[in-house]
LOGUMAR-24622 format. One line per field, with one value per residue: x, y, z of N, C-alpha, C in turn; residue number from 1. Coordinates in steps of 0.02 Angstrom, whole numbers. Example, Ala and Ser with C-alpha at 12.3 -4.5 7.8 and 13.67 -1.06 7.14 Angstrom:
REM residues 2
nc1: 660 | 642
nc2: -284 | -112
nc3: 390 | 354
cac1: 615 | 684
cac2: -225 | -53
cac3: 390 | 357
cc1: 660 | 645
cc2: -165 | 2
cc3: 390 | 394
vopa: 1 | 2
//
This chain:
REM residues 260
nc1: 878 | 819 | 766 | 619 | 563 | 418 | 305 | 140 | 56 | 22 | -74 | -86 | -193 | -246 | -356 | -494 | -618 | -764 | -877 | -1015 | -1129 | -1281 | -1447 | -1577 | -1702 | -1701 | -1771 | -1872 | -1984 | -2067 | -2034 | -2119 | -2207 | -2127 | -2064 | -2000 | -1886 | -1841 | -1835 | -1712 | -1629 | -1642 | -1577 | -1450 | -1363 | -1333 | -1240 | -1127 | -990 | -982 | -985 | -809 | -678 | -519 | -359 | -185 | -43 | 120 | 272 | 423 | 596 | 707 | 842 | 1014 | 1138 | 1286 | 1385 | 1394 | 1432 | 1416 | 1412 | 1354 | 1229 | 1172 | 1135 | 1062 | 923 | 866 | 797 | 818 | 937 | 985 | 1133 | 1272 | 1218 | 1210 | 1159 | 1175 | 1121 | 990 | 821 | 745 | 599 | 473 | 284 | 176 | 28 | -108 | -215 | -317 | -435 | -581 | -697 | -834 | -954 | -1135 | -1228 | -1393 | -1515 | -1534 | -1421 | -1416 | -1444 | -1345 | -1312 | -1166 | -1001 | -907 | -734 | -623 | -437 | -316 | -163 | -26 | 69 | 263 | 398 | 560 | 633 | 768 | 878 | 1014 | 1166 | 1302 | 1445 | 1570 | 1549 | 1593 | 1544 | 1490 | 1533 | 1493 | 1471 | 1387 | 1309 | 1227 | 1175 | 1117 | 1004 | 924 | 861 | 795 | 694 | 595 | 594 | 510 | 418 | 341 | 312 | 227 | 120 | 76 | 7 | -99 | -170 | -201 | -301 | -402 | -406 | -456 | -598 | -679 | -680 | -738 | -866 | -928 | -923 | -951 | -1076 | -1173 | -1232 | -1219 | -1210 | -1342 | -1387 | -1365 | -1271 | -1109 | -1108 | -1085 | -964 | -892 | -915 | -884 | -737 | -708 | -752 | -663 | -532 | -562 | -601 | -559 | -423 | -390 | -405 | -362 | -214 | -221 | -219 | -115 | 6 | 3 | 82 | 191 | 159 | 182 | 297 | 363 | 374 | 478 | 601 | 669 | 705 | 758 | 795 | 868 | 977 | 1013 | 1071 | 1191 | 1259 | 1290 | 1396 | 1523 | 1526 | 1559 | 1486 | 1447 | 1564 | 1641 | 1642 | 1556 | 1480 | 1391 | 1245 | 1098 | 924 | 846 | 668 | 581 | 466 | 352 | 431 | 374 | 347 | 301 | 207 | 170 | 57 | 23
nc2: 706 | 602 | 454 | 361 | 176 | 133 | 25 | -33 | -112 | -235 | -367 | -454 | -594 | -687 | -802 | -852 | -953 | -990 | -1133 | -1139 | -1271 | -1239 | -1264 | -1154 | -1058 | -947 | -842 | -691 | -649 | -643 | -674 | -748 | -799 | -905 | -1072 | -1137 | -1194 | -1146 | -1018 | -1026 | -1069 | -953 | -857 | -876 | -825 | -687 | -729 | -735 | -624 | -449 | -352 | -316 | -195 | -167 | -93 | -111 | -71 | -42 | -62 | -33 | -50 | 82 | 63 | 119 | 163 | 154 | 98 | 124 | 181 | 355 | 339 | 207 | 243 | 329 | 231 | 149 | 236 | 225 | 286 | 380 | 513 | 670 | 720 | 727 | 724 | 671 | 567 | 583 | 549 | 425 | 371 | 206 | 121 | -33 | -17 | -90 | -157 | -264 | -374 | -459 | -592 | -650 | -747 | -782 | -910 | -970 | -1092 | -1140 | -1273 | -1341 | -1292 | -1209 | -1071 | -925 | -844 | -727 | -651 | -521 | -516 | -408 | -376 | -258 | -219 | -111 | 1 | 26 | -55 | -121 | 8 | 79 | 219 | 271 | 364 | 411 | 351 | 438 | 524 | 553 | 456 | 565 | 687 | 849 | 873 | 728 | 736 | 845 | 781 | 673 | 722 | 775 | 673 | 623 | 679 | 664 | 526 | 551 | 626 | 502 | 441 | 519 | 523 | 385 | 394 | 470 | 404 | 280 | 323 | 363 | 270 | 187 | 219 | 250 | 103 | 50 | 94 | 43 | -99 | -130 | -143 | -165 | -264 | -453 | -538 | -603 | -700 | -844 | -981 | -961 | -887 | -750 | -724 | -759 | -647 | -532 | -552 | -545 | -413 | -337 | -377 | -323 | -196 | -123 | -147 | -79 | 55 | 75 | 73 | 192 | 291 | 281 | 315 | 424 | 490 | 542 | 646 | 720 | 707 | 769 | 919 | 907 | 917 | 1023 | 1138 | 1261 | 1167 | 1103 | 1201 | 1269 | 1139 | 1132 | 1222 | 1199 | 1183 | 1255 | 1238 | 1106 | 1000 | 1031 | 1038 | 926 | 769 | 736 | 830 | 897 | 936 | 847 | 769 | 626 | 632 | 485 | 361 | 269 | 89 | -71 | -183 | -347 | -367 | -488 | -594 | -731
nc3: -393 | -288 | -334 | -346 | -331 | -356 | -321 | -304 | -413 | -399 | -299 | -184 | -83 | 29 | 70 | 147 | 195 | 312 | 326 | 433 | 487 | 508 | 563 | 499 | 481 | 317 | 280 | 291 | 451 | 588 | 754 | 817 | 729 | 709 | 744 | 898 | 876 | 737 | 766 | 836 | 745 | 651 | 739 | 736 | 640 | 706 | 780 | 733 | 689 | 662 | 523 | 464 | 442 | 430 | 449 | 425 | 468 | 370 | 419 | 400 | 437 | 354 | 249 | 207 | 92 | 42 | -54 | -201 | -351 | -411 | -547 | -561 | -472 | -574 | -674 | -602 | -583 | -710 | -805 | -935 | -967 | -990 | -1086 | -973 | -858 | -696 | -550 | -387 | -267 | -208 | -200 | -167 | -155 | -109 | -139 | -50 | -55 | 25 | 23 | 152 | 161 | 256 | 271 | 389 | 378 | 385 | 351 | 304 | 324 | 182 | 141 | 30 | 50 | 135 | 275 | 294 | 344 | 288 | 341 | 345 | 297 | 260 | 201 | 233 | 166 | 143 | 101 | 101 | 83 | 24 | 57 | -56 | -69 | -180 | -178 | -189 | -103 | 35 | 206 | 322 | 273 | 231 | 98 | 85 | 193 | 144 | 40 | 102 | 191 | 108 | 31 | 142 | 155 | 53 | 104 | 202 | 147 | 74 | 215 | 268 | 166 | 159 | 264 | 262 | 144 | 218 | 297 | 216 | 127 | 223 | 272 | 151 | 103 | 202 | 207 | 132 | 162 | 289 | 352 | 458 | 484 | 443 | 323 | 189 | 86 | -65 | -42 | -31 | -133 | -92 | -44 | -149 | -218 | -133 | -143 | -279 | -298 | -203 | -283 | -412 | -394 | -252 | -266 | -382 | -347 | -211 | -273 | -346 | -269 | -197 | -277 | -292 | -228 | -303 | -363 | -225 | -232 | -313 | -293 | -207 | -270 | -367 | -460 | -404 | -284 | -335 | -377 | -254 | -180 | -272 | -239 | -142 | 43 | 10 | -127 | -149 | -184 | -314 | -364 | -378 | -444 | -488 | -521 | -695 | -569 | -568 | -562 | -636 | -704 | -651 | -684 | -600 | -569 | -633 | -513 | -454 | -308 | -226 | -133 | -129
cac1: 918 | 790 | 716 | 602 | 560 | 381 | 256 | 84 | 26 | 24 | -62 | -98 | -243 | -264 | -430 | -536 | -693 | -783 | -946 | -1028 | -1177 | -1337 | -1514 | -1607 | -1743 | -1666 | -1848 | -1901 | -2022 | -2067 | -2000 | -2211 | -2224 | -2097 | -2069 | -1930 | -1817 | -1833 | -1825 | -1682 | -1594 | -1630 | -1532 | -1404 | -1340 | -1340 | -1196 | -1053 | -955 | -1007 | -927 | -771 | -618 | -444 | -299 | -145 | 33 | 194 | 352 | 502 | 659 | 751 | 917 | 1060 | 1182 | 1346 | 1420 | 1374 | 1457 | 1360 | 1400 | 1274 | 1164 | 1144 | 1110 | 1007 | 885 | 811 | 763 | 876 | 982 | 1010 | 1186 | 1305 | 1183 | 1210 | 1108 | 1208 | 1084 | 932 | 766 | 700 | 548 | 411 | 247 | 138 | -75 | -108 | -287 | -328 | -521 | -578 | -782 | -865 | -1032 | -1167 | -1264 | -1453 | -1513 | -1510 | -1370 | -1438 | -1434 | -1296 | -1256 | -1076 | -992 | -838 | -696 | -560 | -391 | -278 | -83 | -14 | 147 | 315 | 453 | 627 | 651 | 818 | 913 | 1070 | 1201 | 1360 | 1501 | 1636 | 1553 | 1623 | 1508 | 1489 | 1569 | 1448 | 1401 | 1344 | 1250 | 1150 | 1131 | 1056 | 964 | 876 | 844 | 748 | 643 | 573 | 578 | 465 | 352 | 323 | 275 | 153 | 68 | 57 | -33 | -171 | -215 | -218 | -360 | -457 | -465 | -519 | -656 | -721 | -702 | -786 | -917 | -938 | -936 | -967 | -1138 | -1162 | -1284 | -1220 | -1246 | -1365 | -1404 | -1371 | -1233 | -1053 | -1108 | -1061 | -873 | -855 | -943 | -824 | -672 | -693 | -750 | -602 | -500 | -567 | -615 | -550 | -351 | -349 | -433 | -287 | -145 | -211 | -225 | -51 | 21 | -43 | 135 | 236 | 160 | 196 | 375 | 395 | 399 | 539 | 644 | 635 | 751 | 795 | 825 | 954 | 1028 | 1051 | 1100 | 1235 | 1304 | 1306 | 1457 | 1541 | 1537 | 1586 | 1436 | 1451 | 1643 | 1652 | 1658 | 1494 | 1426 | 1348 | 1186 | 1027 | 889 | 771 | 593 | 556 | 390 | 355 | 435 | 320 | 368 | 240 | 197 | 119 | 87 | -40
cac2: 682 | 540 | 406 | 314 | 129 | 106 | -44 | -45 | -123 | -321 | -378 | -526 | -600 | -726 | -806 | -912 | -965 | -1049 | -1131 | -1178 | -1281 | -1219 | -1271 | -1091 | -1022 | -903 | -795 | -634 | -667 | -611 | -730 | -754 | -848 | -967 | -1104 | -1108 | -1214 | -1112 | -950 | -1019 | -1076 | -882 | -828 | -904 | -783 | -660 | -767 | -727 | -573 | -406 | -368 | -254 | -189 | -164 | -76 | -118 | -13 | -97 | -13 | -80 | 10 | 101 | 55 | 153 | 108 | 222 | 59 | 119 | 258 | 407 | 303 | 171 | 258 | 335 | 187 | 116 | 275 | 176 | 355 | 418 | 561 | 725 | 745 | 739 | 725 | 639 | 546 | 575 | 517 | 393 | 326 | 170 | 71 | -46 | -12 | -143 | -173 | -351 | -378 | -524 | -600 | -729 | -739 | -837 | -924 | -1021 | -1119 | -1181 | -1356 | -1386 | -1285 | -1165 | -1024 | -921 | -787 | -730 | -604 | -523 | -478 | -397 | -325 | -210 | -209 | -56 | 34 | 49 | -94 | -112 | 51 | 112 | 277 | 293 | 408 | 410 | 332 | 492 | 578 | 501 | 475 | 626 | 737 | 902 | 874 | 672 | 766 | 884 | 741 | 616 | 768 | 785 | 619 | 602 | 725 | 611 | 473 | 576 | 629 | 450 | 400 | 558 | 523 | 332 | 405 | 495 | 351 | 228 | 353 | 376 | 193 | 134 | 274 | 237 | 27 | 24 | 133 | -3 | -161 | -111 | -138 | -168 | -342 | -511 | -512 | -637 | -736 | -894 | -997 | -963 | -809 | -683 | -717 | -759 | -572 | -469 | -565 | -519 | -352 | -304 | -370 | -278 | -121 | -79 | -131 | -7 | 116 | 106 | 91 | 254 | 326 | 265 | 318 | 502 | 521 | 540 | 722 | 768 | 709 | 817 | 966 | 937 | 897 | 1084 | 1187 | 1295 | 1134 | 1080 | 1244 | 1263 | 1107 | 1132 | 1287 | 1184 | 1169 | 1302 | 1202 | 1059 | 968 | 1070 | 1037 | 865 | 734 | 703 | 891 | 936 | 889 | 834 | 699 | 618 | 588 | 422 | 329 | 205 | 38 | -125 | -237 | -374 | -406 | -525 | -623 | -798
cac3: -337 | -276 | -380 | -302 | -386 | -312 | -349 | -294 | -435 | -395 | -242 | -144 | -70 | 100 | 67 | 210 | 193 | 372 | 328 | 500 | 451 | 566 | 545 | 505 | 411 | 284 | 268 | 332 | 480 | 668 | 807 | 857 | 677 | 714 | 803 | 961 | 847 | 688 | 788 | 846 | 687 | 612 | 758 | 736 | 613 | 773 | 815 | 699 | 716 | 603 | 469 | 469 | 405 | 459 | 405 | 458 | 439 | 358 | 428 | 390 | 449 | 330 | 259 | 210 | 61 | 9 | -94 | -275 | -368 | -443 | -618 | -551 | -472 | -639 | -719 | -573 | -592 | -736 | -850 | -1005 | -936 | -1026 | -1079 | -935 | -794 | -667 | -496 | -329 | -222 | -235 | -157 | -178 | -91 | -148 | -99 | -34 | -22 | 26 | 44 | 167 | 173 | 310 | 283 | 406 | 342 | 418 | 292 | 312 | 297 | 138 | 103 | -44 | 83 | 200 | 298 | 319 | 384 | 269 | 396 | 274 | 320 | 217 | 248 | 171 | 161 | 99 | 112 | 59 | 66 | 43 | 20 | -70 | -106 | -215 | -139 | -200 | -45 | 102 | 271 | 379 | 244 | 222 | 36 | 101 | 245 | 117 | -1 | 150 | 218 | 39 | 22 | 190 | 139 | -7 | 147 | 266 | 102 | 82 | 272 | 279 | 105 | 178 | 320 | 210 | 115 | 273 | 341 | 162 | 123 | 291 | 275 | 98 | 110 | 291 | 208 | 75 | 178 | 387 | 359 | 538 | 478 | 412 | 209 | 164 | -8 | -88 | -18 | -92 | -190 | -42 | -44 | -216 | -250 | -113 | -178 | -365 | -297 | -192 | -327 | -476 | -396 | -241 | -267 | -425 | -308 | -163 | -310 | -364 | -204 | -163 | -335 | -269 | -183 | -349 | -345 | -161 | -209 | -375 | -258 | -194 | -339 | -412 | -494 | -343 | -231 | -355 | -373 | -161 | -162 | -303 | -193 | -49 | 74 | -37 | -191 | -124 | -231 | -382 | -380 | -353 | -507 | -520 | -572 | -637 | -518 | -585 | -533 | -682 | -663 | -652 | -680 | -535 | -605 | -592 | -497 | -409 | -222 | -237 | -87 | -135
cc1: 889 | 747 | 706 | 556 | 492 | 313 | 196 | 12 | -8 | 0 | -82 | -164 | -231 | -343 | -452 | -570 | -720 | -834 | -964 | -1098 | -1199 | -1400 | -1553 | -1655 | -1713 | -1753 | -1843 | -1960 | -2016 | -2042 | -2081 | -2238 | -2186 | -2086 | -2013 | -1877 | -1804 | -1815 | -1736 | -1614 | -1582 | -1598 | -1475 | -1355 | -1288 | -1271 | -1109 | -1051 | -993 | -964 | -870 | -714 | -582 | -381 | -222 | -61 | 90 | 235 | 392 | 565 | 706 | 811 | 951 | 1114 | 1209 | 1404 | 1422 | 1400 | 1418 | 1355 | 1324 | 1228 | 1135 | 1106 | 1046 | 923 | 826 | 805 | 845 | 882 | 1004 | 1095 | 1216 | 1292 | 1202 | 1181 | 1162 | 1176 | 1007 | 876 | 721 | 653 | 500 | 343 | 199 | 59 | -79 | -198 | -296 | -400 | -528 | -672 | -835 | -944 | -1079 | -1227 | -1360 | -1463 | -1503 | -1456 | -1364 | -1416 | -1395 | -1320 | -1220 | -1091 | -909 | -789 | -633 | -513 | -344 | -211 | -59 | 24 | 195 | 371 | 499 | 649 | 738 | 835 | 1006 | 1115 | 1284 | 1421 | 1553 | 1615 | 1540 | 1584 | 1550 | 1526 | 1530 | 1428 | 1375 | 1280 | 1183 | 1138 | 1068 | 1007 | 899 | 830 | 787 | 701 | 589 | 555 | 503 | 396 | 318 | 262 | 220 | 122 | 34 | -24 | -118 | -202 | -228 | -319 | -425 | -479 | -498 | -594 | -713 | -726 | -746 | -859 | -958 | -981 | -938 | -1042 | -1189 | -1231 | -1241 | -1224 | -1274 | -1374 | -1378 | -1289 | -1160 | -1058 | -1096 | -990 | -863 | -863 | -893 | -748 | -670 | -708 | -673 | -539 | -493 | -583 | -569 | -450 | -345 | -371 | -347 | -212 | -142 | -207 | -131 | 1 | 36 | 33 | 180 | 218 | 182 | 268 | 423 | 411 | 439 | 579 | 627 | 695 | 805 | 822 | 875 | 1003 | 1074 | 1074 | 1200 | 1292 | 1327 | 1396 | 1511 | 1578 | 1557 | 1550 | 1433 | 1529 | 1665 | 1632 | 1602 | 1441 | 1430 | 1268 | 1127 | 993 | 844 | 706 | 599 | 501 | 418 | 375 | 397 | 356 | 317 | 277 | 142 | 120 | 5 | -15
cc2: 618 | 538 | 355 | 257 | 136 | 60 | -48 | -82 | -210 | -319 | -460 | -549 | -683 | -742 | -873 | -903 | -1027 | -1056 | -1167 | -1200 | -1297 | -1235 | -1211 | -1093 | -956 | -871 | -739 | -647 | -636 | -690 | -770 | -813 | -904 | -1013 | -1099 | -1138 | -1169 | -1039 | -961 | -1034 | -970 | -842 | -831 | -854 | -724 | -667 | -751 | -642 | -504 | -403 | -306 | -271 | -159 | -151 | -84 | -107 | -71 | -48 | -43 | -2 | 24 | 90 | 90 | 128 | 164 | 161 | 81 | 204 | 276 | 371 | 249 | 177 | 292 | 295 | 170 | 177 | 248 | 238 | 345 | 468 | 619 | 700 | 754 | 760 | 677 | 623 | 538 | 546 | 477 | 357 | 284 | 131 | 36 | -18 | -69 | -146 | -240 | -344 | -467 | -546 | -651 | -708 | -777 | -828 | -946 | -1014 | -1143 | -1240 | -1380 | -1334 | -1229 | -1094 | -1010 | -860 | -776 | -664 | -586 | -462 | -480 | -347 | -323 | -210 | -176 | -23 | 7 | -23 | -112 | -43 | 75 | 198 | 267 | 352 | 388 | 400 | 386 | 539 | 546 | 519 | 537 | 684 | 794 | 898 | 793 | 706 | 819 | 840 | 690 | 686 | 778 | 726 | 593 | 644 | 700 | 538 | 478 | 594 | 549 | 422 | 474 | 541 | 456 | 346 | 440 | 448 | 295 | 267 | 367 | 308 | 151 | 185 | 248 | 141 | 7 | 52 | 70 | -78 | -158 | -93 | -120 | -236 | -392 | -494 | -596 | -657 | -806 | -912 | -988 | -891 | -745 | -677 | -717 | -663 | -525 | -496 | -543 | -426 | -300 | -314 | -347 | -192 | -99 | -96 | -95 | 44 | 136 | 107 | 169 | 309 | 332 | 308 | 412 | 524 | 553 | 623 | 753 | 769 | 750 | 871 | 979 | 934 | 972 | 1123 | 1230 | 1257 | 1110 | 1145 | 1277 | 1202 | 1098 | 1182 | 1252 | 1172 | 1192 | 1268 | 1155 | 985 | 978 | 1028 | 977 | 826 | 705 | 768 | 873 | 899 | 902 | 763 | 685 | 604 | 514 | 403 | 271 | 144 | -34 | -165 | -265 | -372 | -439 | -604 | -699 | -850
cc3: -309 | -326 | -344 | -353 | -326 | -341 | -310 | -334 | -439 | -321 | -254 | -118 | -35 | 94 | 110 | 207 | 244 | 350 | 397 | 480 | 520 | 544 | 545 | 472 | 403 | 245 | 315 | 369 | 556 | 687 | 800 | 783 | 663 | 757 | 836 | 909 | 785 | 734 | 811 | 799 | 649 | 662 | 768 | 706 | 662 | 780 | 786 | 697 | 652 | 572 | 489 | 436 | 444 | 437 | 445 | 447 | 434 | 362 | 437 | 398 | 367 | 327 | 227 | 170 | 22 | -41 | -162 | -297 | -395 | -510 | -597 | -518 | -533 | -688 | -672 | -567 | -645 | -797 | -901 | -982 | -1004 | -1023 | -1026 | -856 | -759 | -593 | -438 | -294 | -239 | -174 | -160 | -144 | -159 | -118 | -101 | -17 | -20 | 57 | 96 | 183 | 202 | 319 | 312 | 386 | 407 | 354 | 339 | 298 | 247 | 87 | 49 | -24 | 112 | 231 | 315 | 312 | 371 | 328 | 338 | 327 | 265 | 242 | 194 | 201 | 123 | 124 | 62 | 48 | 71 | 8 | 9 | -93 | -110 | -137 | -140 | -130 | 10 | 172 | 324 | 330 | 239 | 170 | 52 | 144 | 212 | 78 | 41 | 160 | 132 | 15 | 66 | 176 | 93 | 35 | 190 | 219 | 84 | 147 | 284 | 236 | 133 | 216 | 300 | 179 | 154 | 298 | 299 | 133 | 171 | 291 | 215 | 100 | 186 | 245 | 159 | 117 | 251 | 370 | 423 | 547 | 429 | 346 | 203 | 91 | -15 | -76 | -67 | -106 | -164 | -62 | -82 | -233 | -204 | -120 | -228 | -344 | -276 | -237 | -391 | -467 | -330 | -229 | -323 | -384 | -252 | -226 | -335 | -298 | -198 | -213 | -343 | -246 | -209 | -347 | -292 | -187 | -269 | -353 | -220 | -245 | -378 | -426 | -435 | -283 | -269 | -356 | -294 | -172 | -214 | -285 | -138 | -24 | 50 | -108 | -197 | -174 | -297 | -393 | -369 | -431 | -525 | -525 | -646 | -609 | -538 | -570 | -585 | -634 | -697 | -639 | -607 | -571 | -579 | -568 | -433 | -345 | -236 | -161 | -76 | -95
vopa: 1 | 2 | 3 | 4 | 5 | 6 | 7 | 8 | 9 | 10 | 11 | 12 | 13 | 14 | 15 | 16 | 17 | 18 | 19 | 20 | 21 | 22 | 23 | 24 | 25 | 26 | 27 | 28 | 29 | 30 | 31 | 32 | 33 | 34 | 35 | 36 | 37 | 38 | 39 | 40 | 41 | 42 | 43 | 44 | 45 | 46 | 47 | 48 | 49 | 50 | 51 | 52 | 53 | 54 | 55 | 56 | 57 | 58 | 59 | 60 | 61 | 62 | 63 | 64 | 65 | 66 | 67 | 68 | 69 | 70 | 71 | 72 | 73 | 74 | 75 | 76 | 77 | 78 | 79 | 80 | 81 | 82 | 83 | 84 | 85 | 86 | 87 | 88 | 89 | 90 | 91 | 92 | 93 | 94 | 95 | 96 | 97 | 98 | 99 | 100 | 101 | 102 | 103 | 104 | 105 | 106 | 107 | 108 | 109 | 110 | 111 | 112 | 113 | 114 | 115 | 116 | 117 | 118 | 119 | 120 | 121 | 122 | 123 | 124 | 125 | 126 | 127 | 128 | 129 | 130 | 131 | 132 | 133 | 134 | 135 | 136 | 137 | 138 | 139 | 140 | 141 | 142 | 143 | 144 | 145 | 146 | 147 | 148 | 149 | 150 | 151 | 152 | 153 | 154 | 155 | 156 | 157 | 158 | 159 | 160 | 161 | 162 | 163 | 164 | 165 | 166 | 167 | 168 | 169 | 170 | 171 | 172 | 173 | 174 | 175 | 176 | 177 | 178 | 179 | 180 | 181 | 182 | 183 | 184 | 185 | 186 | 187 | 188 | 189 | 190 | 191 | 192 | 193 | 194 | 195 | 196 | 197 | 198 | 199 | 200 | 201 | 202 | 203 | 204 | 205 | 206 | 207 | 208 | 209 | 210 | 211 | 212 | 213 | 214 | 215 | 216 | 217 | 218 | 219 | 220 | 221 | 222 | 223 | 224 | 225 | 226 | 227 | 228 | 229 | 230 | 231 | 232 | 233 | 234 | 235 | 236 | 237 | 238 | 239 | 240 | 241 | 242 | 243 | 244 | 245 | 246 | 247 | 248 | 249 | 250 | 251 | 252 | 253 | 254 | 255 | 256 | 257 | 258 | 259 | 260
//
């Protein structure tokens, strides 16, 4: 009954890099072994923000589309169809991770050295989502009302699964990079290293996370919800020109977000 197209596999990436060039010593030392200006160059560091992370929810309103007959939502399902199956109702969304990185520096005199300070935010959820169902069942009719009603159900499994992986990747990437100190080393080689990181490790991490939902949403889709729903409104669904009622599985289809 719902097929949902969902894409988490393409992201994006917002990259700023501030160097603020400070006179420091980049050494391990007490204050008492330096002098007032060097003491005050290595505090400088001090000065820029800690590091952190930030997740931040994409909700886009839901839209609503009864233009397309059960023939093309058949087709638009995307799967190969048993024999004489057909897709009354459908749910599509993309899903979105956009990683954005803004790492302010401060360099030493001659430059070789930094410390920065990666401030990363995450924008994650679902957009474009729509639900459709077959145009042969006319708004407010009782088999539209159990097809929408079925459909939101696959809507609402969505914005709870969202909500699980908002709270498990801010948990495990804070744990990573909320140091609660600056990251020191050799000028450059901070940002280049949590750019290639968050882009090789932890966007397959949230696609699989995200990817996680295709199970919550197999449980509804089950044998006994098509067969209530094929009774429904005393056959009103069954008996209508688009039994008899079945929903394929569908793989998630790729399609980028890509947002450079």
């Amino acid at each position: 009954m719902a097929v949902r197209t969902f894409s988490p596999r393409h992201f994006g990436f917002d990259t700023a890099l501030i160097y603020i060039r400070f006179h420091f010593l980049f050494a391990l030392a007490t204050l008492l072994a330096m002098s007032p200006a060097r003491a005050e160059e290595a505090n400088a560091c001090e000065q820029l923000p800690k590091p952190s992370v930030t997740i931040k929810h994409l909700d886009e309103e839901i839209s609503f589309n009864t233009r397309y007959s059960y023939r093309q939502l058949t087709s638009m399902s995307g799967e190969k169809l048993r024999p004489g199956s057909r897709v009354l109702g459908l749910t599509r969304t993309n899903g979105i991770a956009q990683f954005a990185l803004n790492m302010p520096a401060i360099q030493d005199a001659t430059e070789r050295y930094e410390c920065a300070s990666p401030q990363i935010t995450l924008t994650l959820g679902f957009k474009q989502m729509t639900v459709y169902v077959g145009r042969e069942f006319p708004v407010g009719s009782c088999a539209y009302k159990e097809i929408l009603e079925h459909e939101m159900r696959h809507v609402k499994t969505y914005q709870a699964h969202i909500a699980k992986v908002e709270q498990a990747v801010q948990e495990d990437i804070s744990r990573r990079f909320m140091t609660g100190d600056v990251w020191r080393g050799l000028a450059g080689i901070g940002f280049a290293r949590v750019n290639k990181e968050l882009e090789e490790r932890w966007l397959p991490y949230v696609n699989r996370e995200m990817l996680k939902v295709e199970s919550a949403q197999a449980l509804i889709d089950t044998p006994e919800e098509y067969a209530r729903l094929s009774e429904a409104c005393g056959g009103e669904v069954k008996n209508s020109p688009n039994s008899p009622l079945w929903r394929a599985k569908v793989q998630p289809e790729a399609i980028a977000a890509v947002n450079r």
